[in-house]
PDB file of N, CA, C and O in Angstrom, chain B, residues numbered from 101:
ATOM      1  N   UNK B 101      76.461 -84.003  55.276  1.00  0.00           N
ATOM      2  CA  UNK B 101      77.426 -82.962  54.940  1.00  0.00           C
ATOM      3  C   UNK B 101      77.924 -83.113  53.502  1.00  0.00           C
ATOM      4  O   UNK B 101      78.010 -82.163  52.724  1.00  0.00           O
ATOM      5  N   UNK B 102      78.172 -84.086  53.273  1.00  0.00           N
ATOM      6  CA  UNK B 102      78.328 -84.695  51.664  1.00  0.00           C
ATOM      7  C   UNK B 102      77.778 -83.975  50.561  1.00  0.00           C
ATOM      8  O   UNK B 102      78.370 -83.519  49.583  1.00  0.00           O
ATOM      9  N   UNK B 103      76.172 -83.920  50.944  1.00  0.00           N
ATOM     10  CA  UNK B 103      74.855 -83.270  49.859  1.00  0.00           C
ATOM     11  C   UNK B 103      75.126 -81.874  50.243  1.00  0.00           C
ATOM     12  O   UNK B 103      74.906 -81.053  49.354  1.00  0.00           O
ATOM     13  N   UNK B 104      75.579 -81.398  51.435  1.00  0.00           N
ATOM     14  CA  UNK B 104      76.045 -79.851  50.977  1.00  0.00           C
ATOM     15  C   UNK B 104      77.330 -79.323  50.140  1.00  0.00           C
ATOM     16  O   UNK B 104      77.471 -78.486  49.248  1.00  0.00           O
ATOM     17  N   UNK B 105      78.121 -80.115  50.771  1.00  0.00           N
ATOM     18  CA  UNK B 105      79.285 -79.856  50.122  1.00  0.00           C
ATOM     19  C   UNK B 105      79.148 -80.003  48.196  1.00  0.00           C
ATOM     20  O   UNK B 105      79.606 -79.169  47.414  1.00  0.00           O
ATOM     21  N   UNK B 106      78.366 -81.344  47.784  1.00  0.00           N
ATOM     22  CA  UNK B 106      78.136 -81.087  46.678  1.00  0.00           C
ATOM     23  C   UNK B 106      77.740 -79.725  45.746  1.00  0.00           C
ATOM     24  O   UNK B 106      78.290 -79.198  44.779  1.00  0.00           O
ATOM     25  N   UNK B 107      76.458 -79.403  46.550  1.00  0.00           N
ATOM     26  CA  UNK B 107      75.995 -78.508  46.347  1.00  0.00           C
ATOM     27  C   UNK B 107      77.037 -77.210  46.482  1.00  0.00           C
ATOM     28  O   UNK B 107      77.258 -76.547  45.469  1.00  0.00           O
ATOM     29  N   UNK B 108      77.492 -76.957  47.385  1.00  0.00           N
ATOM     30  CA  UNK B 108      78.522 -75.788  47.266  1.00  0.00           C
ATOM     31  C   UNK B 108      79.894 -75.905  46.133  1.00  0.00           C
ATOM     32  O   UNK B 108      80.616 -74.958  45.818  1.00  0.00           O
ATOM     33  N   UNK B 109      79.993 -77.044  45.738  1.00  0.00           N
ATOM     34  CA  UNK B 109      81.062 -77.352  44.670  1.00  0.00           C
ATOM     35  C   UNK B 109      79.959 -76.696  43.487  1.00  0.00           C
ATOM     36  O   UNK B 109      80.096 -75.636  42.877  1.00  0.00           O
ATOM     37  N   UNK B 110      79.114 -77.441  43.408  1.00  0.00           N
ATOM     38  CA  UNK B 110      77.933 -76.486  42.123  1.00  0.00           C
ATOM     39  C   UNK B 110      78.006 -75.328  42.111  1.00  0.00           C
ATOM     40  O   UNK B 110      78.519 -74.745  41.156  1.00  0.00           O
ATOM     41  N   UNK B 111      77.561 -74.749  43.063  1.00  0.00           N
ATOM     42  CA  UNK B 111      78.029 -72.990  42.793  1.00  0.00           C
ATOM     43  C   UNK B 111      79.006 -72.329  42.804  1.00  0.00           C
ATOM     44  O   UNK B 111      79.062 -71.125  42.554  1.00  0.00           O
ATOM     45  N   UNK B 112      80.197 -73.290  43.197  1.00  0.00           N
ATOM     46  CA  UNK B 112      81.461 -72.705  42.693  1.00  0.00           C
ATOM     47  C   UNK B 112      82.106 -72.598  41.348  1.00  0.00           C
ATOM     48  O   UNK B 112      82.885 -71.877  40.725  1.00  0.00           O
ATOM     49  N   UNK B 113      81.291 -73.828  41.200  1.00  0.00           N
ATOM     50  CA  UNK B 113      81.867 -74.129  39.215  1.00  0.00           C
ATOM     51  C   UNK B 113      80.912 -73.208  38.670  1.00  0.00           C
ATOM     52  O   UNK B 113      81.170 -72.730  37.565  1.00  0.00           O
ATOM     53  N   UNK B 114      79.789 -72.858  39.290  1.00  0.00           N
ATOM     54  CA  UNK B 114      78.890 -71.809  38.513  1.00  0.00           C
ATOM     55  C   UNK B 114      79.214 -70.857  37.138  1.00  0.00           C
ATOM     56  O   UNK B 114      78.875 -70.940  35.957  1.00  0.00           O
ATOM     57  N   UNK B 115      80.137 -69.809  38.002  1.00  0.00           N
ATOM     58  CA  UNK B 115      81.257 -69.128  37.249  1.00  0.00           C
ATOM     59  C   UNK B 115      80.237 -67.203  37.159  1.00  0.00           C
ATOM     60  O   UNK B 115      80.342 -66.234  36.406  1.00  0.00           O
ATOM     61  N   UNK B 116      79.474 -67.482  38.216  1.00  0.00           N
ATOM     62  CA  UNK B 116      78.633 -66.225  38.797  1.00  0.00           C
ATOM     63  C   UNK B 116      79.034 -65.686  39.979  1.00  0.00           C
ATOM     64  O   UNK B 116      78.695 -65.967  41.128  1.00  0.00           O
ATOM     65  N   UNK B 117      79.816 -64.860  39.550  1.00  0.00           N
ATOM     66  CA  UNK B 117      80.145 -64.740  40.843  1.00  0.00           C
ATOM     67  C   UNK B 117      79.285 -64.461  42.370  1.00  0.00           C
ATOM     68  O   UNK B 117      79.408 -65.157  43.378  1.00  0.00           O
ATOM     69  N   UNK B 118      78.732 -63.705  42.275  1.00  0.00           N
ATOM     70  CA  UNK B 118      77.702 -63.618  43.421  1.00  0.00           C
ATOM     71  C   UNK B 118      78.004 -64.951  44.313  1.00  0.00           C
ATOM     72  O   UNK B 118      78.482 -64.960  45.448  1.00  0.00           O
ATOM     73  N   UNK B 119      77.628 -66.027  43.560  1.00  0.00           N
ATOM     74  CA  UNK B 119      77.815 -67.061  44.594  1.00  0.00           C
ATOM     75  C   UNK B 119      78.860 -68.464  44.369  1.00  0.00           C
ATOM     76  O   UNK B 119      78.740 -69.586  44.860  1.00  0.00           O
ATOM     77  N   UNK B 120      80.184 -67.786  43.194  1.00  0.00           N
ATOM     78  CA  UNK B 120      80.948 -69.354  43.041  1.00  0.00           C
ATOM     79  C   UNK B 120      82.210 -68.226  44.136  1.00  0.00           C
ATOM     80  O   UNK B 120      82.866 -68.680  45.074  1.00  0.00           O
ATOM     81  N   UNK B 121      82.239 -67.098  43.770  1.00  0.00           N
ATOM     82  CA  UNK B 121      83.790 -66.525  45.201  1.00  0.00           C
ATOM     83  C   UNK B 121      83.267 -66.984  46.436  1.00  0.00           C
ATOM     84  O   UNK B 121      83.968 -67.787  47.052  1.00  0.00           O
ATOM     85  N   UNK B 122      82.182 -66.644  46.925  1.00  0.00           N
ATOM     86  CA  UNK B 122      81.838 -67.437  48.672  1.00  0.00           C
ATOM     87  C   UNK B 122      81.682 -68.705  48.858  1.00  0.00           C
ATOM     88  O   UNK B 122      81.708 -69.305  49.933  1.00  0.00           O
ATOM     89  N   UNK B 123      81.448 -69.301  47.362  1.00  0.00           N
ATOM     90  CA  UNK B 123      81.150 -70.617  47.338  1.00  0.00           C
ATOM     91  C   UNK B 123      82.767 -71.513  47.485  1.00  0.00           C
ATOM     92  O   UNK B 123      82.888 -72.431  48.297  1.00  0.00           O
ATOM     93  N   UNK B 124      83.681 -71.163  46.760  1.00  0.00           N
ATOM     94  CA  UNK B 124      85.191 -71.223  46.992  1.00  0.00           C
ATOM     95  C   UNK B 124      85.698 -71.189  48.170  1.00  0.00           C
ATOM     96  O   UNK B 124      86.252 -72.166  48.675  1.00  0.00           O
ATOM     97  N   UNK B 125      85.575 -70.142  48.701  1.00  0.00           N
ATOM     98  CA  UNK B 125      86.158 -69.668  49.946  1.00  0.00           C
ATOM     99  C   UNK B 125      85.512 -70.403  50.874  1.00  0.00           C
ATOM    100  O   UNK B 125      86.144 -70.900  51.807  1.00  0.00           O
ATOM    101  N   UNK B 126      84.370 -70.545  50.760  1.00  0.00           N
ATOM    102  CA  UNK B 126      83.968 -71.883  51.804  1.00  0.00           C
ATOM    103  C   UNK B 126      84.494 -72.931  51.999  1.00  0.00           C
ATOM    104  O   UNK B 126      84.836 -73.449  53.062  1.00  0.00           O
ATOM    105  N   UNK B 127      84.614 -73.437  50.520  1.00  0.00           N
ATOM    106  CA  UNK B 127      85.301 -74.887  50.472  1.00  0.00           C
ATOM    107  C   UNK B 127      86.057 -74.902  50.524  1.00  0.00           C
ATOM    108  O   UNK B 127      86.559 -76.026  50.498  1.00  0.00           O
ATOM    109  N   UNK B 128      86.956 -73.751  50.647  1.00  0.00           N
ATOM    110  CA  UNK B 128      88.696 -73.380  51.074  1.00  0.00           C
ATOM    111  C   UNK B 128      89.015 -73.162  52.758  1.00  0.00           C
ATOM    112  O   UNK B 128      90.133 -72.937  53.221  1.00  0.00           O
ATOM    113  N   UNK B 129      87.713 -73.291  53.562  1.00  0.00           N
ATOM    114  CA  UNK B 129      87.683 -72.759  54.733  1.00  0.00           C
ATOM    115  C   UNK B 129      87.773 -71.419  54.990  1.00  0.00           C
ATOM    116  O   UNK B 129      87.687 -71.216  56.201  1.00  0.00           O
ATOM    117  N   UNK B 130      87.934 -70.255  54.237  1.00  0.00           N
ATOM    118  CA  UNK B 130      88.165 -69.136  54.246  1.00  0.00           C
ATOM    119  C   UNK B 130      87.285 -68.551  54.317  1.00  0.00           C
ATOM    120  O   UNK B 130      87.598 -67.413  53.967  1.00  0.00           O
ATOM    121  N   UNK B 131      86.026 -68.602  54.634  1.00  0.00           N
ATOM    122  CA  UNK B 131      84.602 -67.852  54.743  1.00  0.00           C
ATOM    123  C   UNK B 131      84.012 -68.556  55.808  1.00  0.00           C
ATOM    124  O   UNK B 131      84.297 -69.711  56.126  1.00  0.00           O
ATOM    125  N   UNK B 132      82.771 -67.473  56.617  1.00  0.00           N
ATOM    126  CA  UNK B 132      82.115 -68.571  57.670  1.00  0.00           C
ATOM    127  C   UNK B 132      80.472 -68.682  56.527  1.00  0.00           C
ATOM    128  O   UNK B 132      80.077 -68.267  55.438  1.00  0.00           O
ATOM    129  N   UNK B 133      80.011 -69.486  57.632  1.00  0.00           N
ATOM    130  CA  UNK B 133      78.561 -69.483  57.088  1.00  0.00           C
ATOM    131  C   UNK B 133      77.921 -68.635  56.993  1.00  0.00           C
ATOM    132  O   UNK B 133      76.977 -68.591  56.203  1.00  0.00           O
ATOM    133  N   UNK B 134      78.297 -67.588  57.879  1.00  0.00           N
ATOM    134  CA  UNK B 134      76.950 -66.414  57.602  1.00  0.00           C
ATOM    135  C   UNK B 134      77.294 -65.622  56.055  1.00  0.00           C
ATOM    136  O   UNK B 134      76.501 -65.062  55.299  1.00  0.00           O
ATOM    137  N   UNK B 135      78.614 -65.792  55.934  1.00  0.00           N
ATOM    138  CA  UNK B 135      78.921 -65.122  54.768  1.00  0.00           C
ATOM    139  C   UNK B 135      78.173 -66.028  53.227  1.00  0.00           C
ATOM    140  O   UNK B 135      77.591 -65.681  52.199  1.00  0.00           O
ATOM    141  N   UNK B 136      78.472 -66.886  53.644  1.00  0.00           N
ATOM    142  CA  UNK B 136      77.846 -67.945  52.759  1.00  0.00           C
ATOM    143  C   UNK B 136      76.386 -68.296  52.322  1.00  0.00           C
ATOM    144  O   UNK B 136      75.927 -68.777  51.286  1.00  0.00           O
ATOM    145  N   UNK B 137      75.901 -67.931  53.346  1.00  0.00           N
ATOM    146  CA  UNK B 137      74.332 -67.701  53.548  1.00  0.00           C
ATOM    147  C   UNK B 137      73.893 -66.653  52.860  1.00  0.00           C
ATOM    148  O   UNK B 137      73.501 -66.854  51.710  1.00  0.00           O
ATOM    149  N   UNK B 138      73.872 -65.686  53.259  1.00  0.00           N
ATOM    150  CA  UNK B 138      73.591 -64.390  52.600  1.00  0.00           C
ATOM    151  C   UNK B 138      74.239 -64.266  51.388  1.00  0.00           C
ATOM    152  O   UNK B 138      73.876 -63.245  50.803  1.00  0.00           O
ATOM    153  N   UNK B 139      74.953 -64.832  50.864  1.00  0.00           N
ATOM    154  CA  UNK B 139      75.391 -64.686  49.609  1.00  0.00           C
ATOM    155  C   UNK B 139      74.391 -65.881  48.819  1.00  0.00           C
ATOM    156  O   UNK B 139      74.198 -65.706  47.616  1.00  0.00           O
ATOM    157  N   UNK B 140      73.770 -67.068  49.479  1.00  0.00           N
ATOM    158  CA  UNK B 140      72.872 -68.077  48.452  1.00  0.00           C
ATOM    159  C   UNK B 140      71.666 -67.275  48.679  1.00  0.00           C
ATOM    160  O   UNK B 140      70.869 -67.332  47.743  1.00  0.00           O
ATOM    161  N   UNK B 141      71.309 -66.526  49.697  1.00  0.00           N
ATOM    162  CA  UNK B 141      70.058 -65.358  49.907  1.00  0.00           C
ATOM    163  C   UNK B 141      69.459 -64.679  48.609  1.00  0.00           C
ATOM    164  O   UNK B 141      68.379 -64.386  48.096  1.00  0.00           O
ATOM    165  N   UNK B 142      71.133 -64.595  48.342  1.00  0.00           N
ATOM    166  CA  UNK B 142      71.166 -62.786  47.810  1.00  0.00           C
ATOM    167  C   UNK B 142      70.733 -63.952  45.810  1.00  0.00           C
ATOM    168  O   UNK B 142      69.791 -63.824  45.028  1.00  0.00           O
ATOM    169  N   UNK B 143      71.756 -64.750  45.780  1.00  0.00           N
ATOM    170  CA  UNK B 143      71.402 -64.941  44.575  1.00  0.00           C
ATOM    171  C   UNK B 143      70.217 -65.930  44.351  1.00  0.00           C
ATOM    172  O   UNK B 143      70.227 -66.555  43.291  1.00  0.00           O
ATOM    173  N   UNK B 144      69.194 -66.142  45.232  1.00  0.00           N
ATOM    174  CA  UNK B 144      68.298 -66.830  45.509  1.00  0.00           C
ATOM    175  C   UNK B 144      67.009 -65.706  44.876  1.00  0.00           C
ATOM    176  O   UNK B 144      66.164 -65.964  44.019  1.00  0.00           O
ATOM    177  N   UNK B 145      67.234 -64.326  45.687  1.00  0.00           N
ATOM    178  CA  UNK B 145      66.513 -63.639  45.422  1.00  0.00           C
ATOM    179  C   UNK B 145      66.378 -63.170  43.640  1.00  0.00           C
ATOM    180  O   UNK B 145      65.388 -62.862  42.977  1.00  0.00           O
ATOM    181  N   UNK B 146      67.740 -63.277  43.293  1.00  0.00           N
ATOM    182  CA  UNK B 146      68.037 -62.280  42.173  1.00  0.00           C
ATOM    183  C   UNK B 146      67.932 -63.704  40.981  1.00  0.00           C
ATOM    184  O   UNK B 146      67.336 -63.467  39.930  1.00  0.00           O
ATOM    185  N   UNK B 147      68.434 -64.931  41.161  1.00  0.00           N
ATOM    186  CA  UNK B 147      68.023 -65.819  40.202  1.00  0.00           C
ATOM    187  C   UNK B 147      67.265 -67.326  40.724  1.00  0.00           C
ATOM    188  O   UNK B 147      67.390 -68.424  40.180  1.00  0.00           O
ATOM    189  N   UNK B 148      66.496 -67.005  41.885  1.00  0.00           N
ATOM    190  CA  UNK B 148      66.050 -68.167  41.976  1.00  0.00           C
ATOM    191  C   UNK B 148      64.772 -69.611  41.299  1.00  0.00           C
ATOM    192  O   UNK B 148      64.573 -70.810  41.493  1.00  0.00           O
ATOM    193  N   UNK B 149      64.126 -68.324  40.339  1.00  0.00           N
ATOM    194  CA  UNK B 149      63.330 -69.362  40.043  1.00  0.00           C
ATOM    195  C   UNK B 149      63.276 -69.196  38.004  1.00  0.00           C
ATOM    196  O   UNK B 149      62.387 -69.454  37.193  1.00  0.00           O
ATOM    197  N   UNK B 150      64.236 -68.827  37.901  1.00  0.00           N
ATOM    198  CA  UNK B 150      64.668 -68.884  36.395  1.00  0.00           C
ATOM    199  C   UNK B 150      64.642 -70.074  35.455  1.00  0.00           C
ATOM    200  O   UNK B 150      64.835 -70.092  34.239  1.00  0.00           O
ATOM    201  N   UNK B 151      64.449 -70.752  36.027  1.00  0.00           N
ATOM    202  CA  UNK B 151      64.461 -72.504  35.935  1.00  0.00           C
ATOM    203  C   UNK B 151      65.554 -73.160  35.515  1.00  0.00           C
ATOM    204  O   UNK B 151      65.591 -74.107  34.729  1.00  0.00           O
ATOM    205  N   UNK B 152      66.371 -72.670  36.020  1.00  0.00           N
ATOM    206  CA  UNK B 152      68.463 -73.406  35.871  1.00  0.00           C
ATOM    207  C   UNK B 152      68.161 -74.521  36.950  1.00  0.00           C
ATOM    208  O   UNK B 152      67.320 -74.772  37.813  1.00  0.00           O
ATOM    209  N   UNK B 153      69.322 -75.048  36.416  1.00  0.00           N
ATOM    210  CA  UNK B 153      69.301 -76.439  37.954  1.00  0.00           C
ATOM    211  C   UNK B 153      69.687 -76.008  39.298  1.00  0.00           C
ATOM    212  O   UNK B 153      69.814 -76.792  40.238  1.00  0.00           O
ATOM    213  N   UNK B 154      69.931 -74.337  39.392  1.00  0.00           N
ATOM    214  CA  UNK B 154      70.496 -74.220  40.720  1.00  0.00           C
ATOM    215  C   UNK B 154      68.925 -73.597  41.540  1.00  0.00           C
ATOM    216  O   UNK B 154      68.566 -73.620  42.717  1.00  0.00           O
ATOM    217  N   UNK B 155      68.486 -73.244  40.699  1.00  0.00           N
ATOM    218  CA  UNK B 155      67.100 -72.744  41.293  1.00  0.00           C
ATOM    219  C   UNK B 155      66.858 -73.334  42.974  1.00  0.00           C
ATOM    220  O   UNK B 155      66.768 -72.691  44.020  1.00  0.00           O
ATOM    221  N   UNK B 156      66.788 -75.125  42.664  1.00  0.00           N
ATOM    222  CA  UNK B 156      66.107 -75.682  43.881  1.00  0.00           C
ATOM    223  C   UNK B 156      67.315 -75.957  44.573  1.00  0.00           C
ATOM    224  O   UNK B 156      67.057 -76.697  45.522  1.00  0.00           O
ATOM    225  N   UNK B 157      68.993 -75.574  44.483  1.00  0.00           N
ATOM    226  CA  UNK B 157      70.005 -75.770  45.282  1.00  0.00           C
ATOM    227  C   UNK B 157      70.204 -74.983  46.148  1.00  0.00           C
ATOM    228  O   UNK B 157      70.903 -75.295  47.112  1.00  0.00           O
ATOM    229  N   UNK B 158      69.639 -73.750  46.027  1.00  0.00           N
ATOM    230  CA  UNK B 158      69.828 -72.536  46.641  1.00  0.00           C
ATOM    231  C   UNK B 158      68.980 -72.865  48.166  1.00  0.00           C
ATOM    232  O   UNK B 158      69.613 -72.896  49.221  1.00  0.00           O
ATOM    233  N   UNK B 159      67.728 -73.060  48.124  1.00  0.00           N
ATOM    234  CA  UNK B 159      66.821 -73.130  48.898  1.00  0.00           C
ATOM    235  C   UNK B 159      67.464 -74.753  49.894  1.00  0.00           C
ATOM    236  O   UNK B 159      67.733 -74.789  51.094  1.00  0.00           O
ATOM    237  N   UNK B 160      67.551 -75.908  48.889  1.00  0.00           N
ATOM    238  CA  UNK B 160      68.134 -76.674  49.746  1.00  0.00           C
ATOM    239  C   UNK B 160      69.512 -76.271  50.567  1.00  0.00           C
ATOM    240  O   UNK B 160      69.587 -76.412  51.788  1.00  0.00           O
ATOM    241  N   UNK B 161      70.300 -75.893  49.978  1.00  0.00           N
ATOM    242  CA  UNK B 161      71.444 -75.389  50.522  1.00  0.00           C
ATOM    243  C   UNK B 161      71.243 -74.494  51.885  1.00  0.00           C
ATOM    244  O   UNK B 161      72.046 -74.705  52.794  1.00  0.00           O
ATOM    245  N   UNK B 162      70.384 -73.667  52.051  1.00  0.00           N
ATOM    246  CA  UNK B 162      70.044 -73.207  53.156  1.00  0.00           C
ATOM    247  C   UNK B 162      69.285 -74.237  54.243  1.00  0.00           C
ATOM    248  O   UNK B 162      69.596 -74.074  55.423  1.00  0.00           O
ATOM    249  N   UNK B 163      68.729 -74.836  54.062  1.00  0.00           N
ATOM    250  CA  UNK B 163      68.246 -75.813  55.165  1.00  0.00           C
ATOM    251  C   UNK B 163      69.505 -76.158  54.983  1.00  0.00           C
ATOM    252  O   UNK B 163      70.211 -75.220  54.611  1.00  0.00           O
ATOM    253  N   UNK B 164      69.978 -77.060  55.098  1.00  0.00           N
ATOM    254  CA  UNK B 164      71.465 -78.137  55.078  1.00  0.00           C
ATOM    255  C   UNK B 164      72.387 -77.107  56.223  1.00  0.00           C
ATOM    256  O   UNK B 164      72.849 -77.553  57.273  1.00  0.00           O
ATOM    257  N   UNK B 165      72.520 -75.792  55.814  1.00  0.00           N
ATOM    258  CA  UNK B 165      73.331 -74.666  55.983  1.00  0.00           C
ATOM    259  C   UNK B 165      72.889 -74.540  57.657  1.00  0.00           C
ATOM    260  O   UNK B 165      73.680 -74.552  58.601  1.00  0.00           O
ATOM    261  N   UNK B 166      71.310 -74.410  57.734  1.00  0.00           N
ATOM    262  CA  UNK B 166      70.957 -74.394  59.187  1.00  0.00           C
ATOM    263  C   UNK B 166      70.420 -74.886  60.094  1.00  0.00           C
ATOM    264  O   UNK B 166      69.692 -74.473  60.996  1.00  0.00           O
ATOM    265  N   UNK B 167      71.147 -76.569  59.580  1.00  0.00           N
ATOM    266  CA  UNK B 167      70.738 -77.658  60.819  1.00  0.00           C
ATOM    267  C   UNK B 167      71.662 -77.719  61.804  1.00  0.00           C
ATOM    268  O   UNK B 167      71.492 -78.469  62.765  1.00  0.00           O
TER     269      UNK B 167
END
């Protein structure tokens, strides 16, 4: 849970929104997962292989997300 939570602190400091507001609100308890999911989906689709360091967080973050 540790290596996710990291990871969701990363996309909160992002400063994109797409995925640092759900990414917040998660770590605030204020969002569930599905919201959270579909929001690393969505910016998975739209910046995932750009070659930033979040590229391969996105994809991990979803396994982690649905064990």
């Amino acid at each position: 849970m540790e290596e996710l939570r990291n990871i969701i602190e990363k996309f909160a400091a992002s400063g994109w929104d797409l995925i640092s507001i759900p990414a917040h609100a998660w770590l605030k308890g204020e969002s569930n997962k599905d919201t959270l999911i579909a929001s690393i989906k969505q910016a998975d689709r739209e910046c995932g292989s750009c070659g930033c360091e979040l590229d391969p967080l996105y994809k991990r973050a979803l396994v982690l997300l649905n064990k």
